[in-house]
Structures are given as C-alpha cells and as structure tokens.
VOPAGU-2260 file (C-alpha; in pm, 1 decimal, decimal comma):
REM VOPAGU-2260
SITE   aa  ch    i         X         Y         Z
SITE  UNK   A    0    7032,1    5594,2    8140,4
SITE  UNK   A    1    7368,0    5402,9    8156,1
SITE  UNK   A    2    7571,3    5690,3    8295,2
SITE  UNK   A    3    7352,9    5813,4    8541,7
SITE  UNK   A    4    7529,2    5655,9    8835,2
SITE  UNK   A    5    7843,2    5771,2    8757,4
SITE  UNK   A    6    7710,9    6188,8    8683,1
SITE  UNK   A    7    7507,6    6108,7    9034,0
SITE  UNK   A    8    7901,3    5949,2    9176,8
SITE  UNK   A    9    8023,8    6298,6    9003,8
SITE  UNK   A   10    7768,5    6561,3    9128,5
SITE  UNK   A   11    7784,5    6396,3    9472,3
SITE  UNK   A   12    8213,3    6448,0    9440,0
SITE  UNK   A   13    8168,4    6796,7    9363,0
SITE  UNK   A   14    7897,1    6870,6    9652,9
SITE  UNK   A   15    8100,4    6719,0    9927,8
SITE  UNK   A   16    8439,3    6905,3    9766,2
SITE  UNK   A   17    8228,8    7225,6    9797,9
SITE  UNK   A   18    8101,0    7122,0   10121,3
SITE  UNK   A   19    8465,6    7026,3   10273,6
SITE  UNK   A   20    8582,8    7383,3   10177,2
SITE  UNK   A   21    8292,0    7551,5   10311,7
SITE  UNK   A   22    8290,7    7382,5   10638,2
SITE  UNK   A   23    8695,5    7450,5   10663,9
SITE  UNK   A   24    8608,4    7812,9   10640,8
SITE  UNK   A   25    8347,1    7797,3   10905,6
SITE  UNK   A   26    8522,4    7567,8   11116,6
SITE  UNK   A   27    8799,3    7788,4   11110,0
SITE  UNK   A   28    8940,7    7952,8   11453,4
SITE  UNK   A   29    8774,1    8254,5   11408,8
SITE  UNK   A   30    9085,0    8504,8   11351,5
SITE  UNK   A   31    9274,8    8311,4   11140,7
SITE  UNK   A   32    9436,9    8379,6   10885,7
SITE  UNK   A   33    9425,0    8198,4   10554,7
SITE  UNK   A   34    9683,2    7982,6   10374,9
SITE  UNK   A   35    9750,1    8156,7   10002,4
SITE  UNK   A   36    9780,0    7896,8    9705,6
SITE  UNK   A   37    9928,4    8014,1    9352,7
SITE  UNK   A   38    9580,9    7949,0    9187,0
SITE  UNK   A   39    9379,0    8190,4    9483,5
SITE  UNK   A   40    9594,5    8460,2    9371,9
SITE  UNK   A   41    9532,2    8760,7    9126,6
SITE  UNK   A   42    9726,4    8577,2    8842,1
SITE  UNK   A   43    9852,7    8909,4    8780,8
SITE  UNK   A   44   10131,2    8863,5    9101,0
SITE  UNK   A   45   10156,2    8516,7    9020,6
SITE  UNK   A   46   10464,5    8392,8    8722,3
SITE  UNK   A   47   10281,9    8195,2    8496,6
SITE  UNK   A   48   10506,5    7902,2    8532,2
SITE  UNK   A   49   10336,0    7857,7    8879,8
SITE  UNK   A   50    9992,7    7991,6    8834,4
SITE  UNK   A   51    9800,0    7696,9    8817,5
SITE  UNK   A   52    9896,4    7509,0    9051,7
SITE  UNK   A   53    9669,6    7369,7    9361,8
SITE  UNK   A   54    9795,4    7263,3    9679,7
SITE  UNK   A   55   10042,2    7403,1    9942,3
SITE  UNK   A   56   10325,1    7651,0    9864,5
SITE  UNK   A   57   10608,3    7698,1   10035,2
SITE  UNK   A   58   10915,8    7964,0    9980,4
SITE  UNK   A   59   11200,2    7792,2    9782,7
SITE  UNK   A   60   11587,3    7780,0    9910,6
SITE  UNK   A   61   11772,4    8035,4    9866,7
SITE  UNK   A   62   12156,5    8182,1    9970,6
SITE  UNK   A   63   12187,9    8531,3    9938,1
SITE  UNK   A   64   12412,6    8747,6   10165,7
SITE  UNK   A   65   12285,4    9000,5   10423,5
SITE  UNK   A   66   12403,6    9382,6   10544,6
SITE  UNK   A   67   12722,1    9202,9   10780,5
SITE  UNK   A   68   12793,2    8972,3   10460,4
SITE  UNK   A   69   12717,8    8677,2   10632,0
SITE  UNK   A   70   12537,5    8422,6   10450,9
SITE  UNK   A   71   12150,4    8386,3   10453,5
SITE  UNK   A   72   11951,5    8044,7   10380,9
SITE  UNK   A   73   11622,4    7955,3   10422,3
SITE  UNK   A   74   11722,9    7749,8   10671,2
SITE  UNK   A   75   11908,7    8058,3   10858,6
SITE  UNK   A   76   11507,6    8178,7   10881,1
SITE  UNK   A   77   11329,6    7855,4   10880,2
SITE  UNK   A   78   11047,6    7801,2   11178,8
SITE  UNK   A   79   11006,1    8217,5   11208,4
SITE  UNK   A   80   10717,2    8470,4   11065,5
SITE  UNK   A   81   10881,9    8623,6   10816,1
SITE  UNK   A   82   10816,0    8957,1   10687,6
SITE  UNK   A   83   10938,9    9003,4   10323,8
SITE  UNK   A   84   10985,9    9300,7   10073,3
SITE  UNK   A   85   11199,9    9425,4    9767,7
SITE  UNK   A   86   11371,5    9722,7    9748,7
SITE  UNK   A   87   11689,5    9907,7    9626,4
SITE  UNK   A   88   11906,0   10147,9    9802,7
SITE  UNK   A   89   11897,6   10437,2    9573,0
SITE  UNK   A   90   11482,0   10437,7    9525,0
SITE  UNK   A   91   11370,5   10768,4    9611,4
SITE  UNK   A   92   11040,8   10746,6    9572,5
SITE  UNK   A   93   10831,1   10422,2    9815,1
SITE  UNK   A   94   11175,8   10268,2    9932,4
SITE  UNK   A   95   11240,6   10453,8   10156,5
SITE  UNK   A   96   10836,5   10432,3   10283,3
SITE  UNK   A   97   10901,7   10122,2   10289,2
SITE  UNK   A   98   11189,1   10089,5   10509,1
SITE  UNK   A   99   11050,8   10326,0   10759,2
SITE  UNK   A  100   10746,9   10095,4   10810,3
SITE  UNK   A  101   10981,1    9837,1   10848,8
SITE  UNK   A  102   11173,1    9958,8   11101,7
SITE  UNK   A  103   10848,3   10003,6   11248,4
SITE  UNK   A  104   10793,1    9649,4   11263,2
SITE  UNK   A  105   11113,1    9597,9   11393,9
SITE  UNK   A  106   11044,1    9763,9   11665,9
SITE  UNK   A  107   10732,6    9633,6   11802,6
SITE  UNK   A  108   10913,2    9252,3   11780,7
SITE  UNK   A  109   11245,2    9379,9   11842,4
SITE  UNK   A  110   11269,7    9137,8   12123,9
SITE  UNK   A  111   11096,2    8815,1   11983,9
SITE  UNK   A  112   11336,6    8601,5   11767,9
SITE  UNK   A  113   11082,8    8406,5   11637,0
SITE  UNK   A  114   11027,2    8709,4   11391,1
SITE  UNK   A  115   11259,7    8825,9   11104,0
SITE  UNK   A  116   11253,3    9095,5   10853,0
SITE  UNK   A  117   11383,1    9008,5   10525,8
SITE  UNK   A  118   11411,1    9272,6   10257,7
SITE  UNK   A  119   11574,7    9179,4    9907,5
SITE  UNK   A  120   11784,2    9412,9    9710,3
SITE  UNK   A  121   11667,5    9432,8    9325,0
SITE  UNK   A  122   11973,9    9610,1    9239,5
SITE  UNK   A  123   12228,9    9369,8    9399,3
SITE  UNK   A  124   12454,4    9471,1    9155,7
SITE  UNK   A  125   12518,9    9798,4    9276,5
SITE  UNK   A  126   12357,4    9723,8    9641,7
SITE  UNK   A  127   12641,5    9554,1    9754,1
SITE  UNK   A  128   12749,0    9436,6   10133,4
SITE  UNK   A  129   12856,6    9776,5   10231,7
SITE  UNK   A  130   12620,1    9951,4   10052,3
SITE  UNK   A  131   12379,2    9803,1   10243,8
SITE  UNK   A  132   12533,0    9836,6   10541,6
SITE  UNK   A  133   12509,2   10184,6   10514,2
SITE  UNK   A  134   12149,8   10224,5   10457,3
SITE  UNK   A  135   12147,0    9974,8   10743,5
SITE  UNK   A  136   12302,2   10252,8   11001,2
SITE  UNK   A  137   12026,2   10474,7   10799,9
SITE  UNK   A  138   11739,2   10322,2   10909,7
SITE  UNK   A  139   11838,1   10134,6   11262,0
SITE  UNK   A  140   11852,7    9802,0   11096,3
SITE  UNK   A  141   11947,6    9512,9   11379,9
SITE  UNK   A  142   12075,5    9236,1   11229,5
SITE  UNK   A  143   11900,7    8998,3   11478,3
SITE  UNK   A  144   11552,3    9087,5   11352,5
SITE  UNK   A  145   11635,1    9235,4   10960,8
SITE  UNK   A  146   11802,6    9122,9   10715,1
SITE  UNK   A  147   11877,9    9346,1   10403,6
SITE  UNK   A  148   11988,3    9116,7   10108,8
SITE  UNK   A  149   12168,1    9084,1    9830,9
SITE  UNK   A  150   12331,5    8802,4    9543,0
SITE  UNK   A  151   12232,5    8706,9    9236,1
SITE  UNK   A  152   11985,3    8890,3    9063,5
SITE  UNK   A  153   11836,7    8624,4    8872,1
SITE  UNK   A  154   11766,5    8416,3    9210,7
SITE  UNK   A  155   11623,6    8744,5    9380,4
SITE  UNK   A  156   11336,6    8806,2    9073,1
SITE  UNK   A  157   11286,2    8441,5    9070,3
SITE  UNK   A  158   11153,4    8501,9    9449,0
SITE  UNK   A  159   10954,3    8802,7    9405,1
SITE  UNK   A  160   10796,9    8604,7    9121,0
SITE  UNK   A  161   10732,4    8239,2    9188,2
SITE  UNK   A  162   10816,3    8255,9    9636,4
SITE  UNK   A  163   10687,3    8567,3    9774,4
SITE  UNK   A  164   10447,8    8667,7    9460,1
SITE  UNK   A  165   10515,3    9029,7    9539,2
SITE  UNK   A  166   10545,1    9201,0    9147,2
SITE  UNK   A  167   10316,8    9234,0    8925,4
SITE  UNK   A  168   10495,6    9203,7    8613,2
SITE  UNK   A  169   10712,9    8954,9    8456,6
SITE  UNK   A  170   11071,8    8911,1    8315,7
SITE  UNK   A  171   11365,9    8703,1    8321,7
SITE  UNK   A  172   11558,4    8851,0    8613,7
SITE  UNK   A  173   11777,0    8973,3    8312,8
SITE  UNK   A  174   11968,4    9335,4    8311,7
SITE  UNK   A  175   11665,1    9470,7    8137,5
SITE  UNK   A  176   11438,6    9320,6    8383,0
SITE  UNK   A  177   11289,7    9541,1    8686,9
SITE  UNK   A  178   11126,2    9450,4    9003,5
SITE  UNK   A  179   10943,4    9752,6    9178,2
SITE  UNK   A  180   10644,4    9653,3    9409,7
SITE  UNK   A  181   10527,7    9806,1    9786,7
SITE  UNK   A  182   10430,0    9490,7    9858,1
SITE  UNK   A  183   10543,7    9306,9   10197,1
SITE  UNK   A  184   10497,0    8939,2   10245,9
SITE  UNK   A  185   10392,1    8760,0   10544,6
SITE  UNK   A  186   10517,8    8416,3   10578,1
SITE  UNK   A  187   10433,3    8168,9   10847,9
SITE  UNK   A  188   10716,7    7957,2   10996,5
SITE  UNK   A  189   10605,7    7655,9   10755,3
SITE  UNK   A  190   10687,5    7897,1   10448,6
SITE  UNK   A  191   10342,3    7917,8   10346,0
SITE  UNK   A  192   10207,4    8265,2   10265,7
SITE  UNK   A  193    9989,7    8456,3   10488,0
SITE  UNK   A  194    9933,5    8801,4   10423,6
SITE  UNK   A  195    9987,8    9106,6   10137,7
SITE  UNK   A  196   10014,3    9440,6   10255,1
SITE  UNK   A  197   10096,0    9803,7   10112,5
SITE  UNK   A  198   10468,8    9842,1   10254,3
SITE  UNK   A  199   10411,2   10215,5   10195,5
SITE  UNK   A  200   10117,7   10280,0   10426,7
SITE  UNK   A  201   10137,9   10311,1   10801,4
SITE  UNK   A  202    9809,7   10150,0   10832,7
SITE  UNK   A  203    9902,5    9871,0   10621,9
SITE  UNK   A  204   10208,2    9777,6   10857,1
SITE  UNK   A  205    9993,2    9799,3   11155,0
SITE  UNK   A  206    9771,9    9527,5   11022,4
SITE  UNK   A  207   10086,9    9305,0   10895,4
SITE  UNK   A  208   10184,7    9312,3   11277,2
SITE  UNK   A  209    9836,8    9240,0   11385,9
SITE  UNK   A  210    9859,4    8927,3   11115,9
SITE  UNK   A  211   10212,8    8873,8   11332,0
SITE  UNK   A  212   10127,3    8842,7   11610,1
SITE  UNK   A  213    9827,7    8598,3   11555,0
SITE  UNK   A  214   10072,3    8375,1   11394,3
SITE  UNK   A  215   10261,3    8373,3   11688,5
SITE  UNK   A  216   10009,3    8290,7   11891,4
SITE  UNK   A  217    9944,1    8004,7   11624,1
SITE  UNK   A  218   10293,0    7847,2   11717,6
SITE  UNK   A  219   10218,6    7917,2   12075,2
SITE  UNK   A  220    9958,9    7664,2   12028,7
C-alpha cells in the first residue's frame, strides 16, 4: 500500500502530540496552574474573531484612565498578577458584590506591588474620573494596588471580549451593546490567563488569592 508510510509518519505525529501534552500535564509542578488558550475555552466567553486560535495569548495594549485620572497602559501593569473585572458604578445588583470581594483582595496583598487590581468601567460614559473616584472613597480603593477604569467604550468591550474573555455574549461595544459578567480574571505577569472566578462569591475570591499567591511564588522562582 503506497501510502502506508506516510498514515504510519501521521499516526506516529499524532501519538507523540498526544503524548507531549500528556506528559506536560504530568510533569507539571504539582500546584500549578494552567495557561488558558482561546480554543480551551467555553467558546461561549470567547469573541468569535479569536476563538480558534492555538497558541499563547496575551492581554492586548490598552490606555484607559484610572480613579486619580492618571493614565493606565499595559505597560503601567506589565510584570504583575493582575486581577481583572467589569463593572459600573450605578449596578445595584453583583457590582457592588463584586467590589467588596475586591477590596478583599486588596487587602490580603495590600503590601505586595507585584499585585494589581484592575476593574473596567462598562459605562465609561457616565463613570467618569470623579465618578469613580467617589465609589473609590466607597469601597477603600488604594490606588497603589486598584485601579478603577475608564475611556473608550469600544476599547473596554473589546477587552472583556477578545483579552480577559470575561462576557458571555457578544456585540460591537456600540451604545446598544452591554457588558455584565461576575467574572474576575487572573492574569500572570506575562499576560497570559490563569484563572476564572465568580467575583460575587466570597469563596470564589478566596481561591483567586490562593491562585495569587502561587503565581507569586512562580516569579519567586
């Protein structure tokens, strides 16, 4: 059979592809945590421009401007464990769950600056600088360790959707458009993502700063 070398050259690919990824997860540090890809994820909290694709991911640029006005870039954050959500001053309903488990967080790292807290207005229209400066004051916010942000709306959605993966549903970032998730983010300080958690649940943000805290000890190595 003339193509029975090359199915044998194929079936022998595949084995040792499958064999590569099982040995990575069993050669693993045990405790580790793993490395999420667009294509791992539930397509469902993944923008379907990006949902096929293999490889690393990293969190794109961005410029949007936090609670003191000053100007944030991924480079501001670069090299730190992030910890990411969306939210909007006037939610009355998981906001404000939300930012009470992260001011949590903030205070069990409120000394380590290789940790910030980034949550992203999805009403930056009306959530402007002083705005969220207020609801800074609210909830304790230190600007060393959290960053509340705001900008352009368009920018913001295309985060949740193709950065952070954190909604569930898809739009333009338009003014019909909506972002409303409980989702927090972990990011590592390559900008690869690490962790989802429920932002709403007390038990949820105790295992996001267990996740922490093993990825600091992952730079510490």
């Amino acid at each position: 059979m003339k193509n029975a070398p090359f199915l044998r050259a194929a079936l022998f690919t595949a084995i040792f592809a499958v064999a590569v990824a099982i040995g990575y997860f069993i050669l693993r540090p045990s405790g580790e945590l793993p490395v999420y890809h667009p294509s791992q994820l539930d397509p469902r909290l993944v923008d379907a421009a990006v949902r096929d694709v293999r490889g690393e991911h990293r969190i794109k640029p961005f410029h949007l401007i936090d609670q003191n006005g000053d100007s944030t870039f991924l480079s501001t954050v670069q090299g730190k464990v992030l910890l990411a959500d969306f939210f909007f001053t006037s939610c009355g309903t998981i906001c404000p769950k939300m930012s009470t488990q992260m001011q949590r967080v903030q205070e069990a790292f409120k000394e380590d600056d290789r940790v910030m807290l980034l949550s992203h207005s999805v009403t930056p229209e009306t959530d402007s600088v002083p705005v969220l400066h207020a609801y800074a004051q609210k909830f304790g916010v230190d600007h060393r360790r959290w960053r509340l942000l705001t900008g352009d709306r368009k920018q913001i959605y295309d985060l949740a959707r193709t950065s952070y993966f954190a909604a569930v549903d898809e739009g333009d970032g338009g003014p019909d458009d909506f972002v409303h998730t409980e989702n927090f983010v972990l990011v590592d300080p390559q900008g690869r993502l690490r962790g989802f958690y429920d932002g709403t649940k007390a038990k949820e943000a105790d295992r996001a700063m267990e996740d922490m805290r093993k990825l600091l000890k992952e730079m510490g190595r």
